[in-house]
C-alpha positions in Angstrom: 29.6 131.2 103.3 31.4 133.0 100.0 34.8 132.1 101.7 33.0 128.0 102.0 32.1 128.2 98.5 35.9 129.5 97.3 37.1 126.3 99.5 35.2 123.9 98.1 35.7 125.7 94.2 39.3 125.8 95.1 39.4 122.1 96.0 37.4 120.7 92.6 40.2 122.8 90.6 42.9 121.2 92.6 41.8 117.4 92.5 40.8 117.6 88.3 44.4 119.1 88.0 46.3 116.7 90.2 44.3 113.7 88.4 45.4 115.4 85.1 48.6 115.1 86.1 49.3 111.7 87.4 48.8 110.3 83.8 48.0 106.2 83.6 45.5 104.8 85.8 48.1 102.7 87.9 50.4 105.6 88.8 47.2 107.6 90.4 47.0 104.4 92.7 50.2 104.3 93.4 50.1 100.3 93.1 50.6 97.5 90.3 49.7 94.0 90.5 50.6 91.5 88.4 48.2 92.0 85.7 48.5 95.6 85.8 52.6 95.1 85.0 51.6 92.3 82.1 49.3 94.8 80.2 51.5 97.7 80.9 54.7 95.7 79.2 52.7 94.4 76.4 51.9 97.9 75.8 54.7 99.6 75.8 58.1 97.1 75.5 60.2 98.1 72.8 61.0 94.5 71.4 57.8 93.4 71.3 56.7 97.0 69.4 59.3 96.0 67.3 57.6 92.8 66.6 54.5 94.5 65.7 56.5 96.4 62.9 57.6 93.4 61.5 53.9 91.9 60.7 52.9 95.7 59.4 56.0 95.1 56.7 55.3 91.3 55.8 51.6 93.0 55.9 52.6 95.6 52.9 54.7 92.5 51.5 51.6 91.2 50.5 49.8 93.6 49.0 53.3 93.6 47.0 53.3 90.5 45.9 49.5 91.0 44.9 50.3 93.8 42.8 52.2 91.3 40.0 48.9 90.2 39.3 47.6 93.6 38.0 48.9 94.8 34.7 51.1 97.5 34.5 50.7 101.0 32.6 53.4 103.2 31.6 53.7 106.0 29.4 56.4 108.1 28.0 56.7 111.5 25.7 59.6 112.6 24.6 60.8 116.0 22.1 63.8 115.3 19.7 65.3 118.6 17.3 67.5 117.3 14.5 69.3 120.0 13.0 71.8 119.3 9.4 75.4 120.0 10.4 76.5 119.1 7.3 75.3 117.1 3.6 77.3 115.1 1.1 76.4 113.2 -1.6 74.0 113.3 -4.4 70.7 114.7 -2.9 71.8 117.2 0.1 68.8 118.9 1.2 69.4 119.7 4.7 65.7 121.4 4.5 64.7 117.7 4.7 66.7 117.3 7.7 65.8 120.0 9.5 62.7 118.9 11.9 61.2 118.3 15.6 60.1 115.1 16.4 57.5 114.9 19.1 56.2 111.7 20.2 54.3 110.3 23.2 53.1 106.2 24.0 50.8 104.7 26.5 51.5 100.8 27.5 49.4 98.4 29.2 51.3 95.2 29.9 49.9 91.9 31.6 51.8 89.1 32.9 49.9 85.8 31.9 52.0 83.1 32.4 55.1 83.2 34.8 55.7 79.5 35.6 53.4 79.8 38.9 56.1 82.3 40.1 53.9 85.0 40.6 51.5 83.0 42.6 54.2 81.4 45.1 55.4 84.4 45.8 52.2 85.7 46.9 51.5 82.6 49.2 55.0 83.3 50.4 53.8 86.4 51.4 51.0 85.7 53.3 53.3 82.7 55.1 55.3 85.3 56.1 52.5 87.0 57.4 51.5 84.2 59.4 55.2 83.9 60.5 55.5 87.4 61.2 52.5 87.3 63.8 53.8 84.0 65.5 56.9 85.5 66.0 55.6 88.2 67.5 52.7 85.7 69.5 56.8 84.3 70.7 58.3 87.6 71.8 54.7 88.3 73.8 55.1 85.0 75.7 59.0 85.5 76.6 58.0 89.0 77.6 55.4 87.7 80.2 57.4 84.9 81.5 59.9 87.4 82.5 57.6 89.8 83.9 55.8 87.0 85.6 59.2 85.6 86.9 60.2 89.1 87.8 57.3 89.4 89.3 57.0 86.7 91.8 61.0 87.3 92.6 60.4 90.9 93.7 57.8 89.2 96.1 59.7 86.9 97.9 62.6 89.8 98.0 59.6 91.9 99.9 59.4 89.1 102.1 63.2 88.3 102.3 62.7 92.4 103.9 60.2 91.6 106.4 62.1 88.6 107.5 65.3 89.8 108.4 63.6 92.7 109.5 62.1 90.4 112.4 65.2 88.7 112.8 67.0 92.0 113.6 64.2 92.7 115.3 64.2 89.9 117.9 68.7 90.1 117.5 68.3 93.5 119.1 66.4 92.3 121.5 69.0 89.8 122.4 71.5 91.9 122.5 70.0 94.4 125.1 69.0 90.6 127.1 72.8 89.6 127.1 73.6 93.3 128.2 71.2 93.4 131.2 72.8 89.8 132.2 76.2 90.5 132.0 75.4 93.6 134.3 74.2 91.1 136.7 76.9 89.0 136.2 74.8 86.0 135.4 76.6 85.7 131.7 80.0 86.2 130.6 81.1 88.8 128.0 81.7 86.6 125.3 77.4 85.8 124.9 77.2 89.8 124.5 80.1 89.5 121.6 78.1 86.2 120.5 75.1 88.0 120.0 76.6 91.7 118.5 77.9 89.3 115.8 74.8 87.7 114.9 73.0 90.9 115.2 75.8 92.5 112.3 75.2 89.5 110.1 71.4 89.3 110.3 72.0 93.7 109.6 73.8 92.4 106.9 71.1 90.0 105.1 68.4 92.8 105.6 70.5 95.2 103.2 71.2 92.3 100.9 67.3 91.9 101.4 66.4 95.6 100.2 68.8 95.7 97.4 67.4 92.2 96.1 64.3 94.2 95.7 65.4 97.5 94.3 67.2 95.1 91.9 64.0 93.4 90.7 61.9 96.4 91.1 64.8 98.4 88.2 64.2 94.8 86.3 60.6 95.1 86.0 60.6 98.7 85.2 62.3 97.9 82.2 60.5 94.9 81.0 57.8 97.3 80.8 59.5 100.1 79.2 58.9 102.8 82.1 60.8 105.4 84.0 61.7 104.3 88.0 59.0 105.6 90.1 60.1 105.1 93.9 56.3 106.0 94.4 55.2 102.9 92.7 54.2 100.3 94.4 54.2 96.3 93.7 51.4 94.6 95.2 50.4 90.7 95.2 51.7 87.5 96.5 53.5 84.2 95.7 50.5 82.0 94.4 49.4 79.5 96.3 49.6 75.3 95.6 47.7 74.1 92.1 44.5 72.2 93.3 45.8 69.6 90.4 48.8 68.5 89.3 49.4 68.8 85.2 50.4 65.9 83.5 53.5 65.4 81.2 51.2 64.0 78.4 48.7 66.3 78.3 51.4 69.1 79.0 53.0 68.4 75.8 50.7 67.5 73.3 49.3 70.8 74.4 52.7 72.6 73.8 53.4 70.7 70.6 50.0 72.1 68.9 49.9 75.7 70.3 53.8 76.3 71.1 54.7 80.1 69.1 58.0 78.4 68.0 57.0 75.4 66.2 54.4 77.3 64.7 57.5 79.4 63.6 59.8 76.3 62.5 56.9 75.3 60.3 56.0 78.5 58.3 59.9 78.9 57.7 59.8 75.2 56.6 56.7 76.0 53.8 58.6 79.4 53.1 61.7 77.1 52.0 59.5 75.0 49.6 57.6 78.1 47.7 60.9 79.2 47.3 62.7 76.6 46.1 59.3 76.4 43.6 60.1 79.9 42.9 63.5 78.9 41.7 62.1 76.1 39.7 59.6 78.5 38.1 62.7 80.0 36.6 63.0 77.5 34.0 59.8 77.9 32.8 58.4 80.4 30.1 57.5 83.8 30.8 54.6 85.1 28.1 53.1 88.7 28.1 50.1 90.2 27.0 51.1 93.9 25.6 48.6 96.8 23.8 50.1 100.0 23.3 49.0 103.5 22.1 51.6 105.7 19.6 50.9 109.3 18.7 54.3 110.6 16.9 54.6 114.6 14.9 57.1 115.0 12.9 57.3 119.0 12.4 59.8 120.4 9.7 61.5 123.9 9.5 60.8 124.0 5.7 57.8 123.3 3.5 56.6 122.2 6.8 52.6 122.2 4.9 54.4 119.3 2.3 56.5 117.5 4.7 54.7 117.6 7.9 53.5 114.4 9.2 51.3 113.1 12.5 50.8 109.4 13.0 48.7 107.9 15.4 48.1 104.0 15.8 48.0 101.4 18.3 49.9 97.8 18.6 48.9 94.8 20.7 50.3 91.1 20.9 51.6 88.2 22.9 55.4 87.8 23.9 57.0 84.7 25.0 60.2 84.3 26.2 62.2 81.6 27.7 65.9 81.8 29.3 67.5 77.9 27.9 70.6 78.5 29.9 72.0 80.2 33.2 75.1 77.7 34.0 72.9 76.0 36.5 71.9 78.9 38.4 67.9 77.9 39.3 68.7 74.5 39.8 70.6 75.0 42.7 68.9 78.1 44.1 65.9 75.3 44.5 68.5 72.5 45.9 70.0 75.4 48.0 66.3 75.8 49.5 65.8 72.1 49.6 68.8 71.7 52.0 67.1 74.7 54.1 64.2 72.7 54.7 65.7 69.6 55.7 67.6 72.1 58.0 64.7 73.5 59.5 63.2 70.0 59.8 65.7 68.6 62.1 65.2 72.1 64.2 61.5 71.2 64.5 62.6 67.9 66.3 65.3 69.6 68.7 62.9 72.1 69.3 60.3 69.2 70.5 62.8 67.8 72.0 63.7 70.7 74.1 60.3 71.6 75.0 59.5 67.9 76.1 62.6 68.5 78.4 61.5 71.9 79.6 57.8 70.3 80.6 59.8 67.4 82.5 61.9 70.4 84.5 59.4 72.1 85.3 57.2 69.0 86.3 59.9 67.9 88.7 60.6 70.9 90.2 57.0 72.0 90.7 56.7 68.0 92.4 60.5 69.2 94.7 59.0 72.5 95.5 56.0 71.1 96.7 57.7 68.6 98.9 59.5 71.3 100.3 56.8 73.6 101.1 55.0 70.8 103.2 57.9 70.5 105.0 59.7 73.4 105.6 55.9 74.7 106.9 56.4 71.6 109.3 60.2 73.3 110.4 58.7 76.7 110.3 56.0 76.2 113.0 59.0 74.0 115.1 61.2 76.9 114.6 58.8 79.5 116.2 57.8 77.1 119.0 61.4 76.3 119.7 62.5 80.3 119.6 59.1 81.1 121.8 60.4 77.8 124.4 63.8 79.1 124.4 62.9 83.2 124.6 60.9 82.2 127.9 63.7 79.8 129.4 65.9 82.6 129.3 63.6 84.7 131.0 62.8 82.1 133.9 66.7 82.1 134.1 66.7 78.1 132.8 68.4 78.7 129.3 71.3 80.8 128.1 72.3 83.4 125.4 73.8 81.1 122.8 70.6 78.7 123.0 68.7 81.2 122.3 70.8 82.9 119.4 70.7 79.0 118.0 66.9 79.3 118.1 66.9 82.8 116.2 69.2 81.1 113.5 67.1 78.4 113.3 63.8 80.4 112.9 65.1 82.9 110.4 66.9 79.7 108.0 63.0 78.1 108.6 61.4 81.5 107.0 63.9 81.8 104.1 63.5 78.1 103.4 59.9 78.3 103.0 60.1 81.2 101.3 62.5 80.1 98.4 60.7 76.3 98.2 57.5 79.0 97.4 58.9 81.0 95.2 60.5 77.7 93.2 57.3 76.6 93.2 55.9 79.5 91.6 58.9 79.9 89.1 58.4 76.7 88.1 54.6 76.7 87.3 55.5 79.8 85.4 58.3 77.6 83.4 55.4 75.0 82.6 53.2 77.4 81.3 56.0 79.0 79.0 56.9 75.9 77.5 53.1 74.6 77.1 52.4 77.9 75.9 49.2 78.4 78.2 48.3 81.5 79.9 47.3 79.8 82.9 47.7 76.5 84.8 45.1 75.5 86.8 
C-alpha cells in the first residue's frame, strides 16, 4: 500500500513538472490550428512588435508637443571673485575692486502667442498617433494574410503527401502485378520497365511532396517568430465553398472605408497641411509672458560693513518679437509641404485604384476556382471509377499493364487538380479579405 502511495506521489510530481516544462498551451498539445498560429504571430512577430514601438514613440510625441503649452521655469546661481591685478588713474583703490559676487535667479516664462504653431504641432502629434496605430492595424493584416496563405499552402502540401503516397502505393502494387505476369509470360518486359519508371517518378513527386511541406511549415515558424519544433503539429483543412458569393460593389466600398492604407494616405495627407501651417506660423509674431526673481550679494574684502551690498527684486513683462526676413525660407517650407500633399493625393487614388483591382482578382479567381472545383470533383470520381474498372480488367486477364498505369496517371493528375483548384479557391478568398480589409468573408 506505501509502495501504491509513492507511485501515485511519484506520478503527480512527474506530470506538474513535465506541464511546467512544455511552456505555451499549444506546444503541450502538440497541435496548432489556424487560429492558434494567428494569435501566436500577432503575439510574438518582430515587425509587427516593431509597429507597436512606433505608436508608444508618436504616443510620447504627444505629450511633447503638449508640454509647449506649460510655461517653463529655469533658474540659475552663479559665484564670480574679482580680484585688482592692477590700478591706474586718478582714484586707484583696488580695495574697491576687490569683491565676490554671488547671485542666483528664478524664471517663469509662458509662450502666449506663437502664430497657432504650438497648437498645429500638437494636432500633428496626435495625427501621427492615429497614423502610427493604422500603420501598425496595416502590418497586423499583411502579417495574417501571410499566415493565413501559409497556412492553407502547408495543407494542401499535407495533402500533396497523402496523395502521392497512394499513388506509390497503388505503383508498387503494379509493379509486383507486371512482375507476376511476366513470370507467366503473359506480358513482355518492357510493361515491367513501363511501370518501374512511373513508380520512380511518382517516388519522385512524394519527396517533392514532403519538402513542399517542411518548406511551409520553416515559413510559418517564422511568421510567428518561433523556434522549429518537428513535434509541432499543423492541424485544419482547406475551407470549404462560401454559401454566397461577395459582390464587387459592396467589396469595395467596404475596402475604401475600412482599408489600413488609405486610412494611412489620409493622416499623412492632414500631417502635410499642419505642417505646411506650421511653416506659415513662421511669419507670424512670437510674444512672451516673462516674471523673474533676482537675489544678487556683492561681498567685499575691505570695509566689507560700508561697501557690502544684497539686492533682491523681481521683473516681469511682455516680449514680442517678430523675424521680417529669412530669404524666403517659410514660404517655401509651406509650398514644399503643399507639393507633398498633392503627392500624397494622387497616391490615395493609385492606391484605390489598386485595391479596386485586387477585389476584381480575387473575385475572378474565387468565380475560376470554383468552376474548377465542380469539375475536377466530376474527373476525380471518373478517375477512381476508371482506375477501379481497369485494376479489375487486369485481374480478369481483359486489360493490360500500360492501361492500367494510364488509369493511375490519370487518377493522381485528378487528385492534384482538385487539390490546387481548392487551395486557389482558398487563396483567393484570403486575397479578398486582405484587400477589403475584413477578417472574415462569409
Amino acid at each position: 500500500m506505501k509502495r501504491f502511495s509513492y507511485y501515485i506521489g511519484f506520478g503527480l510530481m512527474l506530470t506538474l513538472f513535465l506541464g511546467a516544462a512544455t511552456g505555451p498551451a499549444w506546444a503541450g498539445e502538440q497541435k496548432m490550428t489556424l487560429a492558434q498560429c494567428l494569435k501566436t504571430g500577432m503575439e510574438n512577430n518582430p515587425s509587427l512588435k516593431a509597429s507597436r514601438f512606433d505608436v508608444d514613440i508618436s504616443t510620447h510625441g504627444i505629450k511633447e508637443a503638449r508640454a509647449d503649452f506649460l510655461p517653463s521655469v529655469s533658474s540659475s546661481y552663479s559665484m564670480t571673485p574679482i580680484r585688482s591685478i592692477s590700478a591706474k588713474g586718478y582714484s586707484t583703490d583696488t580695495d574697491y575692486v576687490d569683491k565676490d559676487i554671488r547671485s542666483f535667479s528664478i524664471r517663469l516664462t509662458q509662450i502666449l502667442y506663437a502664430g497657432s504653431r504650438i497648437t498645429n504641432t500638437y494636432q500633428r502629434a496626435r495625427i501621427s498617433e492615429a497614423l502610427a496605430k493604422t500603420e501598425m492595424e496595416l502590418a497586423g493584416m499583411e502579417l495574417a494574410y501571410r499566415i493565413e496563405t501559409t497556412f492553407y499552402k502547408l495543407m494542401k502540401a499535407k495533402q500533396d503527401v497523402i496523395t502521392t503516397q497512394e499513388s506509390v502505393n497503388r505503383l508498387t502494387e503494379s509493379v509486383k502485378s507486371a512482375e507476376a505476369f511476366l513470370k507467366r509470360e503473359l506480358v513482355p518486359w518492357v510493361n515491367v520497365l513501363q511501370a518501374r519508371v512511373d513508380l520512380a517518378d511518382a517516388q519522385d513527386l512524394y519527396k517533392i511532396a514532403k519538402n513542399d511541406v517542411n518548406r511551409q511549415r520553416v515559413e510559418l515558424f517564422s511568421l510567428m517568430n518561433q523556434t522549429m519544433d518537428p513535434a509541432i503539429e499543423f492541424s485544419g483543412r482547406l475551407n470549404p465553398l462560401l454559401a454566397t458569393e461577395p459582390v464587387f460593389d459592396d467589396s469595395l466600398k467596404y475596402a475604401l472605408e475600412n482599408r489600413p492604407d488609405i486610412k494611412s494616405l489620409v493622416y499623412q495627407l492632414e500631417i502635410a497641411d499642419k505642417n505646411a501651417k506650421i511653416a506659415v506660423g513662421k511669419y507670424l509674431p512670437t510674444v512672451k509672458f516673462d516674471v523673474g526673481y533676482y537675489d544678487r550679494d556683492d561681498e567685499y574684502e575691505q570695509l566689507a560693513e560700508k561697501r557690502d551690498q544684497r539686492n533682491r527684486y523681481w521683473s516681469g513683462g511682455v516680449t514680442a518679437s517678430w523675424d521680417l526676413f529669412d530669404g524666403g525660407r517659410a514660404w517655401y517650407e509651406k509650398e514644399k509641404y503643399n507639393t507633398q500633399a498633392q503627392k500624397i493625393s494622387a497616391l490615395i487614388e493609385d492606391a484605390k485604384n489598386a485595391i479596386a483591382t485586387g477585389i476584381y482578382n480575387a473575385l475572378y479567381s474565387m468565380n475560376e476556382a470554383k468552376q474548377r472545383i465542380k469539375s475536377c470533383a466530376e474527373g476525380l470520381t471518373a478517375a477512381n471509377e476508371y482506375y477501379d474498372v481497369e485494376e479489375n480488367r487486369l485481374k480478369a486477364g481483359l486489360s493490360t499493364i500500360p492501361s492500367l498505369l494510364d488509369a493511375q496517371d490519370r487518377l493522381l493528375r485528378a487528385q492534384a487538380n482538385e487539390t490546387r483548384a481548392t487551395l486557389d479557391y482558398q487563396l483567393a478568398v484570403s486575397e479578398l479579405k486582405f484587400y477589403t480589409g475584413k477578417e472574415d468573408i462569409e
